[in-house]
TIVO-2410 file (N, C-alpha, C; in nm, 3 decimals):
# residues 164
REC num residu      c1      c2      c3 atome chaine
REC   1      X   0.081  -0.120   0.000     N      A
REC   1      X   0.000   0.000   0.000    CA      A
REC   1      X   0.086   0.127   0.000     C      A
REC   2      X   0.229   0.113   0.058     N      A
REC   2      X   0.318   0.235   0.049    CA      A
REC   2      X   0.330   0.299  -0.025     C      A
REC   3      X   0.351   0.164  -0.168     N      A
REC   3      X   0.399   0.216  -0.285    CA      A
REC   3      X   0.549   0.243  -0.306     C      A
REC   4      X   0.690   0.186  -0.162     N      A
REC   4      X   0.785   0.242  -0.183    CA      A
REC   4      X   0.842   0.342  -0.101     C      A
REC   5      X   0.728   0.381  -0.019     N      A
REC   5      X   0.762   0.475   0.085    CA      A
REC   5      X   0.833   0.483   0.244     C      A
REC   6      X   0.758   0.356   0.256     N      A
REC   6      X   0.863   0.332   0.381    CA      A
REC   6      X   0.976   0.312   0.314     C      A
REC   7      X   1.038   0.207   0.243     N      A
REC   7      X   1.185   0.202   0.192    CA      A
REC   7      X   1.233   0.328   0.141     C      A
REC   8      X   1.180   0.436   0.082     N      A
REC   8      X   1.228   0.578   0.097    CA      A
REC   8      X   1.253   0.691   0.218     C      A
REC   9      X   1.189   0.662   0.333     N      A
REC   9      X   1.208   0.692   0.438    CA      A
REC   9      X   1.307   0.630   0.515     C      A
REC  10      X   1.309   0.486   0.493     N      A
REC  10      X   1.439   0.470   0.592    CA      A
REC  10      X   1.545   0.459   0.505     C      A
REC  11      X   1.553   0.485   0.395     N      A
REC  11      X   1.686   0.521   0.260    CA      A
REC  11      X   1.728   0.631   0.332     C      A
REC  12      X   1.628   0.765   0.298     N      A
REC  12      X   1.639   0.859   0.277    CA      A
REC  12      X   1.629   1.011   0.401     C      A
REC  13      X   1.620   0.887   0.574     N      A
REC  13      X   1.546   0.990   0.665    CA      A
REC  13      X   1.682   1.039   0.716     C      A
REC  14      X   1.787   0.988   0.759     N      A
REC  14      X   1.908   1.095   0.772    CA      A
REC  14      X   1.954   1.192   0.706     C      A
REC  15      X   1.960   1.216   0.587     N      A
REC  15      X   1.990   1.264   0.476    CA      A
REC  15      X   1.858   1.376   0.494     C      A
REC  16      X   1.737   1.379   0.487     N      A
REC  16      X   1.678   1.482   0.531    CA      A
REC  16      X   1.656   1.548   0.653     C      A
REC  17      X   1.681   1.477   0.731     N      A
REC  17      X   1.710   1.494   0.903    CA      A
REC  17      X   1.845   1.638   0.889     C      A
REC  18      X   1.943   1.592   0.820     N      A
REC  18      X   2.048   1.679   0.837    CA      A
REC  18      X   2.022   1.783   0.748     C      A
REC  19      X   1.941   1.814   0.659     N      A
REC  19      X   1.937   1.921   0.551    CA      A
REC  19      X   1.792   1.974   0.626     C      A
REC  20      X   1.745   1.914   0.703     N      A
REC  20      X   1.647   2.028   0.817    CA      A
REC  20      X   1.733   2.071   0.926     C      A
REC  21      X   1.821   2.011   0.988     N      A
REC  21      X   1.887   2.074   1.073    CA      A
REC  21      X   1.959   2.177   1.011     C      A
REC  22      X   2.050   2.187   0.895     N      A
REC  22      X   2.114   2.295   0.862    CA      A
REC  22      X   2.010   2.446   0.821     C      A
REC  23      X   1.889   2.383   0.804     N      A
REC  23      X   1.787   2.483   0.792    CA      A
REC  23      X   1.791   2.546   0.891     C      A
REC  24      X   1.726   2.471   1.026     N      A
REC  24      X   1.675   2.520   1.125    CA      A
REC  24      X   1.739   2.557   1.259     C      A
REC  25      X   1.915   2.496   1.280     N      A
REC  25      X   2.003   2.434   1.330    CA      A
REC  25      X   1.919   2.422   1.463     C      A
REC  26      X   1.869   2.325   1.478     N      A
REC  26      X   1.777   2.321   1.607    CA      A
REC  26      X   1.754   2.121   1.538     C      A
REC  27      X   1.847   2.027   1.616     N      A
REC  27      X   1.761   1.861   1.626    CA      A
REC  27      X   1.620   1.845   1.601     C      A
REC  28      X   1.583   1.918   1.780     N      A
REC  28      X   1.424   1.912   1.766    CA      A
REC  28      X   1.377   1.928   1.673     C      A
REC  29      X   1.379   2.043   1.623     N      A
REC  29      X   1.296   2.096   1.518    CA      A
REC  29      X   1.311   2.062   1.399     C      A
REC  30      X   1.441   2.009   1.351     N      A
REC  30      X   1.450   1.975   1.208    CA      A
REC  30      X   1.423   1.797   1.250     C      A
REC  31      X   1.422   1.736   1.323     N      A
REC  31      X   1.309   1.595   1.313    CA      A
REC  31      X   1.189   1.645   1.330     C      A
REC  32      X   1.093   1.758   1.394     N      A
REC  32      X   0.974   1.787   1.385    CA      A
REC  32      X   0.935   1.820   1.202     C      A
REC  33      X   1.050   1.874   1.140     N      A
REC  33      X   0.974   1.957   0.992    CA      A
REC  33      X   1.011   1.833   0.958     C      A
REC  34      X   1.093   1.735   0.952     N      A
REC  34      X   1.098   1.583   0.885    CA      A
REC  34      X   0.984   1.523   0.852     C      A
REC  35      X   0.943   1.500   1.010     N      A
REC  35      X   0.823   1.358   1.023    CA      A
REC  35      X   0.715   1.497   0.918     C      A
REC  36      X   0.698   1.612   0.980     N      A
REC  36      X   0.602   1.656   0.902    CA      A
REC  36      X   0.595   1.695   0.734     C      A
REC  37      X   0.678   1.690   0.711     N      A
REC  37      X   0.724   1.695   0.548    CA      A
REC  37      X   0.690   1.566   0.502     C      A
REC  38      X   0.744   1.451   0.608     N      A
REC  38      X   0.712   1.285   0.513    CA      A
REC  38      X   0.525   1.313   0.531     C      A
REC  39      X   0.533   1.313   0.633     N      A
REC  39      X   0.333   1.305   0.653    CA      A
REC  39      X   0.295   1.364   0.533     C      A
REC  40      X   0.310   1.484   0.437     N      A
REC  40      X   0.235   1.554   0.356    CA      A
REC  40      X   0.315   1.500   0.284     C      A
REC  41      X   0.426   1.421   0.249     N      A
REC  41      X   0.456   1.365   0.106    CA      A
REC  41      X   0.382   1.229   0.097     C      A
REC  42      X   0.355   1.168   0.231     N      A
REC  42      X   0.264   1.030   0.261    CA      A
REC  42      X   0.126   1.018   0.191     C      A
REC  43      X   0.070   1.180   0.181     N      A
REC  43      X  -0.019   1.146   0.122    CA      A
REC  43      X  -0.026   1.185   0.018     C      A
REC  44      X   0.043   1.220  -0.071     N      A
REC  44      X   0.009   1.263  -0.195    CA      A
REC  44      X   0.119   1.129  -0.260     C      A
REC  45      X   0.202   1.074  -0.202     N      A
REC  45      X   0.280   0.988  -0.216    CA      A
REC  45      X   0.281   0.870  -0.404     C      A
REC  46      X   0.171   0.855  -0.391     N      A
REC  46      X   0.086   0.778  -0.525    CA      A
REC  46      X   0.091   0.885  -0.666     C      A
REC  47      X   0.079   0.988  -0.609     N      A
REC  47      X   0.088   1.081  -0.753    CA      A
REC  47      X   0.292   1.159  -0.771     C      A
REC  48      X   0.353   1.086  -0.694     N      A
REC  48      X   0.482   1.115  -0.694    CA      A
REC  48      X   0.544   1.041  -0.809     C      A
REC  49      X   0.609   1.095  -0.943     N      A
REC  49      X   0.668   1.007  -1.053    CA      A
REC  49      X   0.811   1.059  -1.006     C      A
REC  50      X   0.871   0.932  -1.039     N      A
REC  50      X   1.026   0.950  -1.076    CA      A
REC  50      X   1.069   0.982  -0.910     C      A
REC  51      X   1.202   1.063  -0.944     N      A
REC  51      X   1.303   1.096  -0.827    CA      A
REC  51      X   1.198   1.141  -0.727     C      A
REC  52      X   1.135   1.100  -0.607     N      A
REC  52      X   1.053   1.164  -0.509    CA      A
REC  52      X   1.164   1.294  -0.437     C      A
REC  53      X   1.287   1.269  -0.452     N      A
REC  53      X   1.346   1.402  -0.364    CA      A
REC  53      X   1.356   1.499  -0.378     C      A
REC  54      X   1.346   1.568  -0.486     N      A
REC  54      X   1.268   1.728  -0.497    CA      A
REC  54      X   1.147   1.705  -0.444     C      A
REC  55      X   1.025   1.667  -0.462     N      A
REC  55      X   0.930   1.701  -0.390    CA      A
REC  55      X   0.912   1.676  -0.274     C      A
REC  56      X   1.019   1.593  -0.183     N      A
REC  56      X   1.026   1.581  -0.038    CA      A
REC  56      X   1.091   1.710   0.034     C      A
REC  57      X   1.221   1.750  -0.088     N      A
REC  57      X   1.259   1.837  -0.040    CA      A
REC  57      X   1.186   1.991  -0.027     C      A
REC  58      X   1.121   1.994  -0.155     N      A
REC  58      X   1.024   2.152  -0.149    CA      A
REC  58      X   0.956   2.090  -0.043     C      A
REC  59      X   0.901   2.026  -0.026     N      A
REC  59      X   0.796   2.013   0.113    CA      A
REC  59      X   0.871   2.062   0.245     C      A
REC  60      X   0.964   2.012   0.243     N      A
REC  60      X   1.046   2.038   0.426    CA      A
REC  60      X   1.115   2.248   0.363     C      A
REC  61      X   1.121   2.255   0.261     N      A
REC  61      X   1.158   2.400   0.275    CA      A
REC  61      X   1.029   2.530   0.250     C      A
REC  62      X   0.904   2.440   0.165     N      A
REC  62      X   0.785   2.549   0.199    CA      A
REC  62      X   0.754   2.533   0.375     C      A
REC  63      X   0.775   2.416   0.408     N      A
REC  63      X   0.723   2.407   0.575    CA      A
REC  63      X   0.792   2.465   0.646     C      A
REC  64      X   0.936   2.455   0.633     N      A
REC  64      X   1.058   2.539   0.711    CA      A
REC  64      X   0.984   2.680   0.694     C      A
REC  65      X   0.948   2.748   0.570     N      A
REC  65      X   0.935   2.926   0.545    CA      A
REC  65      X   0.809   2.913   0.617     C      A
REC  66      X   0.668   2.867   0.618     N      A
REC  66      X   0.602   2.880   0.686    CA      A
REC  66      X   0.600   2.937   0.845     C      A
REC  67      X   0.700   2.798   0.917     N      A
REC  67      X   0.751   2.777   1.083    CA      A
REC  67      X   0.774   2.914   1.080     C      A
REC  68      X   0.895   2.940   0.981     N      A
REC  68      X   0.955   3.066   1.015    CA      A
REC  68      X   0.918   3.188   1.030     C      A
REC  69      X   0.814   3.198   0.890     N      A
REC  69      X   0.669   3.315   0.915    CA      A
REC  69      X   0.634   3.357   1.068     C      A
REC  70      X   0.578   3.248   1.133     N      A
REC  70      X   0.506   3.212   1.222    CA      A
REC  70      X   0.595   3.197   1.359     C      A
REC  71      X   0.720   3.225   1.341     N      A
REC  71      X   0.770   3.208   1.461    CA      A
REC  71      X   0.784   3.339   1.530     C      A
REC  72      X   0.760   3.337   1.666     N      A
REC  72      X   0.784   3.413   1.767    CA      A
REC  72      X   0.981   3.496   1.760     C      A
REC  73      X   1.046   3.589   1.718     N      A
REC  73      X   1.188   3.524   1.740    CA      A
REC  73      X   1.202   3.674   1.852     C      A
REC  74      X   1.113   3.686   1.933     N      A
REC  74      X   1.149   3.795   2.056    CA      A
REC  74      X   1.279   3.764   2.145     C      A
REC  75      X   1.296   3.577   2.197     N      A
REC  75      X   1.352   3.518   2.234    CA      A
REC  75      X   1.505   3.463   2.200     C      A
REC  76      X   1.570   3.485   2.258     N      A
REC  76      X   1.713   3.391   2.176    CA      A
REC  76      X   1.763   3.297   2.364     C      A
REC  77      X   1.729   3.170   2.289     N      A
REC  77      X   1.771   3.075   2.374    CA      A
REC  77      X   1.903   3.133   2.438     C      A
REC  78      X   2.013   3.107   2.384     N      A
REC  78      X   2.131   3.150   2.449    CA      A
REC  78      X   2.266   3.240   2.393     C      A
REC  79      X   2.321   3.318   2.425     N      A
REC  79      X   2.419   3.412   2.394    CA      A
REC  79      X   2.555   3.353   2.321     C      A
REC  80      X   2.619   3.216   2.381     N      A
REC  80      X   2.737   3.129   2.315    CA      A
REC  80      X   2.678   2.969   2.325     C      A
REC  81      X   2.743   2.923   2.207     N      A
REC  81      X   2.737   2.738   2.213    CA      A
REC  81      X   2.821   2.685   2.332     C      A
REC  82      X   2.769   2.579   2.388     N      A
REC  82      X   2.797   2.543   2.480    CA      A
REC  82      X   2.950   2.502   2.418     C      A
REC  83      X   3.033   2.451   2.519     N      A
REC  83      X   3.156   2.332   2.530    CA      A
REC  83      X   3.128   2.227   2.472     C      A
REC  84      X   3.197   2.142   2.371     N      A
REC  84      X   3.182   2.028   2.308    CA      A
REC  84      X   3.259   1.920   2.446     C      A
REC  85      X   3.207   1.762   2.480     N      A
REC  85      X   3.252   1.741   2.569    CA      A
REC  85      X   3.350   1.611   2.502     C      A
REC  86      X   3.352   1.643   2.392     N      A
REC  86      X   3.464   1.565   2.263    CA      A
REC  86      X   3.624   1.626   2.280     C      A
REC  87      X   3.688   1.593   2.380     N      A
REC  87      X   3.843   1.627   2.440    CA      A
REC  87      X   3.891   1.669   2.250     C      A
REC  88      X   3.880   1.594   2.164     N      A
REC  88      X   3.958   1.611   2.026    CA      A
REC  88      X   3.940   1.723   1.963     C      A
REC  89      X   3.808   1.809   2.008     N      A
REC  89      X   3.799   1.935   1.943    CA      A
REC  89      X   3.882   2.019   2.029     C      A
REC  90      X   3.920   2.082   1.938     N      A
REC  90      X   4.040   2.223   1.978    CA      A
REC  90      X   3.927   2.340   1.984     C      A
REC  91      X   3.944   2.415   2.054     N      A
REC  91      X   3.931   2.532   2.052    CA      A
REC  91      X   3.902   2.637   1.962     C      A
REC  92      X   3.968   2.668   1.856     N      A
REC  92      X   3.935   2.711   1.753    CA      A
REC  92      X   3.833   2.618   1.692     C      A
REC  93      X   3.842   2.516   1.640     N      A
REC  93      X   3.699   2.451   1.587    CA      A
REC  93      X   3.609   2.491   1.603     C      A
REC  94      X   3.573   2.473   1.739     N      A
REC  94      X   3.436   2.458   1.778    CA      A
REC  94      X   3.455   2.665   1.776     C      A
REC  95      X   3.533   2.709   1.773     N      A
REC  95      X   3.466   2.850   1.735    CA      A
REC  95      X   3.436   2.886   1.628     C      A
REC  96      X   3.543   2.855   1.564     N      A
REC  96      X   3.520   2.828   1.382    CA      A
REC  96      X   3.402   2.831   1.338     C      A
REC  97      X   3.350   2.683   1.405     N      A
REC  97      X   3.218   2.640   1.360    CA      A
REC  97      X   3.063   2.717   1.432     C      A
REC  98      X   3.119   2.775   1.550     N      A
REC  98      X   3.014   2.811   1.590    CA      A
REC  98      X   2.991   2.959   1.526     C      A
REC  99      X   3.120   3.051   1.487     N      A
REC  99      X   3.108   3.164   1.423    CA      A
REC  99      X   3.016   3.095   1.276     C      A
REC 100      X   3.063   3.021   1.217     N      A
REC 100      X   3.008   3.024   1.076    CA      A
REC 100      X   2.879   2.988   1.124     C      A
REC 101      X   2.797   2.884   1.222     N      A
REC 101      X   2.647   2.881   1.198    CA      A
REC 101      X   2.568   3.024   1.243     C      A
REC 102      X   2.663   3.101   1.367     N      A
REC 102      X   2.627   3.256   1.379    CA      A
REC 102      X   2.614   3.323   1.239     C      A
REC 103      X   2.724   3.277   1.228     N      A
REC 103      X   2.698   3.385   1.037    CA      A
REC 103      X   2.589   3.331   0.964     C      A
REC 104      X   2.594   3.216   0.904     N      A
REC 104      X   2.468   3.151   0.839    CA      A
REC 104      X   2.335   3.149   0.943     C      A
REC 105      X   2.281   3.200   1.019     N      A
REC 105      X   2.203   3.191   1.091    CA      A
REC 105      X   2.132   3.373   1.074     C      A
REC 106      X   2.239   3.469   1.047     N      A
REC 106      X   2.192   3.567   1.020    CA      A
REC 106      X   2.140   3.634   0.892     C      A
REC 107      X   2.168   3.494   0.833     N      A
REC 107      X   2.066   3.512   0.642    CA      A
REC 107      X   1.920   3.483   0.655     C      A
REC 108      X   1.846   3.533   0.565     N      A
REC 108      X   1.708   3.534   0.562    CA      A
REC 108      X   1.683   3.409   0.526     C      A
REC 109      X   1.578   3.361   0.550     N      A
REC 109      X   1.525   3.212   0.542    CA      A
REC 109      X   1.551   3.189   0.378     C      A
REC 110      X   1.552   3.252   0.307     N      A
REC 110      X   1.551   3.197   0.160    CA      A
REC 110      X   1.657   3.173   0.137     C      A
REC 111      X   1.804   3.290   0.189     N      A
REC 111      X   1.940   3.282   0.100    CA      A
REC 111      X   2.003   3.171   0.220     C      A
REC 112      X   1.923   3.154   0.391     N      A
REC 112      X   1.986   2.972   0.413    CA      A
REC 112      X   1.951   2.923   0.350     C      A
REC 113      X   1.823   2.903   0.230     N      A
REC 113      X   1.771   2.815   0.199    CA      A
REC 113      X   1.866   2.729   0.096     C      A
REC 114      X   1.914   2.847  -0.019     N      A
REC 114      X   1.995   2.817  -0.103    CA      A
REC 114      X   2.102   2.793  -0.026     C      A
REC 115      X   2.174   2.866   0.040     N      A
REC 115      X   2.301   2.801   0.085    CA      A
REC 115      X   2.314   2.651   0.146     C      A
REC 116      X   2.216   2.576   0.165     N      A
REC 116      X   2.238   2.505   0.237    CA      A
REC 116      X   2.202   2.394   0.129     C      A
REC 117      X   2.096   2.417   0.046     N      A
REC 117      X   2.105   2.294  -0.050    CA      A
REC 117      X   2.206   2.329  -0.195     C      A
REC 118      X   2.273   2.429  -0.197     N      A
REC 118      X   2.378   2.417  -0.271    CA      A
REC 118      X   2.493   2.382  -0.247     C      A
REC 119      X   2.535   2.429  -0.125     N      A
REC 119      X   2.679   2.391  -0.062    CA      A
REC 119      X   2.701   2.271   0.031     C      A
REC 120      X   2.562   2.296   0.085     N      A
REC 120      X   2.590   2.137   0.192    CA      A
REC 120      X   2.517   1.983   0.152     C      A
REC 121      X   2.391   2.037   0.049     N      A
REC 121      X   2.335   1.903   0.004    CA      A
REC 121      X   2.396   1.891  -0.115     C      A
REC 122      X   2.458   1.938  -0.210     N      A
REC 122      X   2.565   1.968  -0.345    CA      A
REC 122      X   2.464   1.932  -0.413     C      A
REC 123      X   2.347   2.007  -0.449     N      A
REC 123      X   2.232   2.021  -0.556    CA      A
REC 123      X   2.302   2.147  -0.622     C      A
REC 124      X   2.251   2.143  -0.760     N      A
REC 124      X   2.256   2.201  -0.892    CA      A
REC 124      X   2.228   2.313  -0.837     C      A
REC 125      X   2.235   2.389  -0.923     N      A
REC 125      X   2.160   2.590  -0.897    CA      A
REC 125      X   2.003   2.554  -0.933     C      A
REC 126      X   1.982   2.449  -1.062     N      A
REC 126      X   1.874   2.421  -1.147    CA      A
REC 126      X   1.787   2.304  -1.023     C      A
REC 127      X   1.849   2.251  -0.959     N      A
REC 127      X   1.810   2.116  -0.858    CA      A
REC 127      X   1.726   2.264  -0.756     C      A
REC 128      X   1.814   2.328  -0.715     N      A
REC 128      X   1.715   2.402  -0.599    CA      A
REC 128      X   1.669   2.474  -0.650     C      A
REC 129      X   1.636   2.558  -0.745     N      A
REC 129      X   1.561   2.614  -0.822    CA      A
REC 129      X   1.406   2.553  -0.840     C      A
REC 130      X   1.436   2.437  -0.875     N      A
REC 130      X   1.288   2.335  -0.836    CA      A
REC 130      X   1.246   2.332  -0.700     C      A
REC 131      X   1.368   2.287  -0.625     N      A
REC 131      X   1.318   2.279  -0.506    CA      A
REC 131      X   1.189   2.388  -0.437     C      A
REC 132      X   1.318   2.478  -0.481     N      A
REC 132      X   1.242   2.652  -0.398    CA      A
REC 132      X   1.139   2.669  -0.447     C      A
REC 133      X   1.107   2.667  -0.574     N      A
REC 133      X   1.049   2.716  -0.678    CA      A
REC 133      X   1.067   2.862  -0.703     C      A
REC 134      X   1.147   2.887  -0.765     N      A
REC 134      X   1.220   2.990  -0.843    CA      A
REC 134      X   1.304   2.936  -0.945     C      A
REC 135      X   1.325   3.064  -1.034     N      A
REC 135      X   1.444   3.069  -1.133    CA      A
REC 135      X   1.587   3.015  -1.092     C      A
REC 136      X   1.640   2.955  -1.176     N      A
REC 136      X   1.767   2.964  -1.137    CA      A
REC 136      X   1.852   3.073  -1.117     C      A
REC 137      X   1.815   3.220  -1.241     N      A
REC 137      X   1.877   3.354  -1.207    CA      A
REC 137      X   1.850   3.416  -1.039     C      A
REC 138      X   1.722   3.356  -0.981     N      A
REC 138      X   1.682   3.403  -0.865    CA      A
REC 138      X   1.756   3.319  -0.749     C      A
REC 139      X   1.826   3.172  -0.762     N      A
REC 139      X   1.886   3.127  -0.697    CA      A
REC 139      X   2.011   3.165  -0.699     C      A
REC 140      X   2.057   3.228  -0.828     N      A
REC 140      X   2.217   3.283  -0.822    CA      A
REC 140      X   2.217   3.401  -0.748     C      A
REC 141      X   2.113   3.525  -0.740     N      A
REC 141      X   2.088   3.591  -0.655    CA      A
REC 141      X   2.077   3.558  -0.484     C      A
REC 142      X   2.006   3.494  -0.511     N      A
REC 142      X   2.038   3.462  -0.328    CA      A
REC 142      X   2.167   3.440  -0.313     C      A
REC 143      X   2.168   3.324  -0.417     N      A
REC 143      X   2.365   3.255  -0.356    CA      A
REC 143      X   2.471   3.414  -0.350     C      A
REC 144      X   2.406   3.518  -0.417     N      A
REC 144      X   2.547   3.627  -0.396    CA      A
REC 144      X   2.525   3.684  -0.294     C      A
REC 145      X   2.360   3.751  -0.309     N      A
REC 145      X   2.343   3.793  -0.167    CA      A
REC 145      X   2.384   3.733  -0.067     C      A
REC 146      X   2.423   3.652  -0.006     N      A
REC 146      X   2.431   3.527   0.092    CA      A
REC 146      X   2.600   3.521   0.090     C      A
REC 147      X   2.662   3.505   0.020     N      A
REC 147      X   2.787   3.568  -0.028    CA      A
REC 147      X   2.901   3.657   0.044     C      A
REC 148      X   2.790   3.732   0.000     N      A
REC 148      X   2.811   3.903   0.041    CA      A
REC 148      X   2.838   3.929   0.155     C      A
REC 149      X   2.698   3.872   0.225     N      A
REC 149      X   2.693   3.921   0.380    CA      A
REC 149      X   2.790   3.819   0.446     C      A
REC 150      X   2.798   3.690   0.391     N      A
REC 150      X   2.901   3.611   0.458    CA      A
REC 150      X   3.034   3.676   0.493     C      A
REC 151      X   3.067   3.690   0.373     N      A
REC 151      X   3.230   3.790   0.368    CA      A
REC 151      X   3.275   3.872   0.444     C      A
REC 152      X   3.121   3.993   0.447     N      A
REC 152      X   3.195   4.091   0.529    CA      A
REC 152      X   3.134   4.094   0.709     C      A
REC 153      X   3.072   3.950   0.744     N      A
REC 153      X   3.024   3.931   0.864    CA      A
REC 153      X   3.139   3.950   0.935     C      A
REC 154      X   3.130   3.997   1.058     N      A
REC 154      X   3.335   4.017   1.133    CA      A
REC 154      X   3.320   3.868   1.226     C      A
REC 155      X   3.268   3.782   1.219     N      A
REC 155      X   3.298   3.675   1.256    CA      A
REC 155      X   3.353   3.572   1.171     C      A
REC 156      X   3.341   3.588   1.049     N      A
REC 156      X   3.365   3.533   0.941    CA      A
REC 156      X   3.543   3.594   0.880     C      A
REC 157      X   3.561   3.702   0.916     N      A
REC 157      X   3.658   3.718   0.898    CA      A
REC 157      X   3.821   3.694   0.936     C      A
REC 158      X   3.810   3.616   1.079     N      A
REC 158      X   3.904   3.583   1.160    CA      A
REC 158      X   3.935   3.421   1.150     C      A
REC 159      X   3.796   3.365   1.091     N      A
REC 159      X   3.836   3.204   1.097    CA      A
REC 159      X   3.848   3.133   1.008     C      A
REC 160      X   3.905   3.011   1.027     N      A
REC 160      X   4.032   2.957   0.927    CA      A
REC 160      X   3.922   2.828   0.844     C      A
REC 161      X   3.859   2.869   0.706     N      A
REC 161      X   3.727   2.774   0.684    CA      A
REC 161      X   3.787   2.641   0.688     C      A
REC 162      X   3.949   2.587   0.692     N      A
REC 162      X   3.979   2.482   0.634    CA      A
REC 162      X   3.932   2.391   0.790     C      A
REC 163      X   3.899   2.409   0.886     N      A
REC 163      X   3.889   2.413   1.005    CA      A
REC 163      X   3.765   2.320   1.008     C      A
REC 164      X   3.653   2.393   0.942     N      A
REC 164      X   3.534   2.385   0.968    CA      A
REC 164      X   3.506   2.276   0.902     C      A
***
């Protein structure tokens, strides 16, 4: 009755697990837009041809812009990332890394959007272009905008990307 779907879910649920977390950088929340992205691909599931992962993926990034609409952001959980309790990370790393999700965290939901399925899921300009639903000229736009502000963020400027 799946049709294929459970065996696409447990193929395919880490792999979207981590491209919601780089969305949302929040666990919780990027397994919450998961299960809810499979639920609304569950049911339309039967009219899905070919590669189902663009349309799994536009699902978890119209739902991500939605959350985001809709979120409260008066609040900021906390001021620094905690201590990694992994003795092997150095110091710089974990700043490294925590400056760059500070930096990527201060792009607008669309230009993370692109950044994250161009650079970290290594989709096409034309792959997230579907995804998003936009142009590809409109995805090269984000990707500069996004760019831009990366570059001249002053957290971004002190750390060593080979690091990260």
């Amino acid at each position: 009755m799946d049709d294929g779907f459970a065996e696409y879910v447990a193929h395919r649920h880490l792999r979207l697990c981590r491209m919601a977390y780089l969305l949302t950088q929040d666990w919780g929340t990027a397994e919450d837009l998961v299960q809810t992205a499979l639920s609304k691909a569950w049911l339309a599931w039967r009219r899905v041809e070919g590669n189902p992962d663009p349309y799994v993926y536009r699902i978890i990034v119209n739902t991500h812009a939605s959350w985001w609409r809709r979120r409260w952001r008066g609040e900021v959980p906390t001021a620094s990332i905690p201590e990694t309790a992994d003795p092997r990370d150095t110091a710089a790393e974990v700043d490294d890394q925590a400056a760059l999700w500070n930096a990527i965290g201060t792009l607008s939901s669309r230009q993370r959007v692109v950044i994250v399925l161009h650079y970290f899921e290594g989709r096409t300009l034309t792959q997230v272009a579907d995804i998003v639903g936009c142009s590809p000229g409109a995805v090269k736009s984000q990707l500069s905008r996004a760019l831009t502000r990366l570059r001249v963020d002053p957290d971004m400027q002190t750390m060593n990307l080979e690091r990260v």
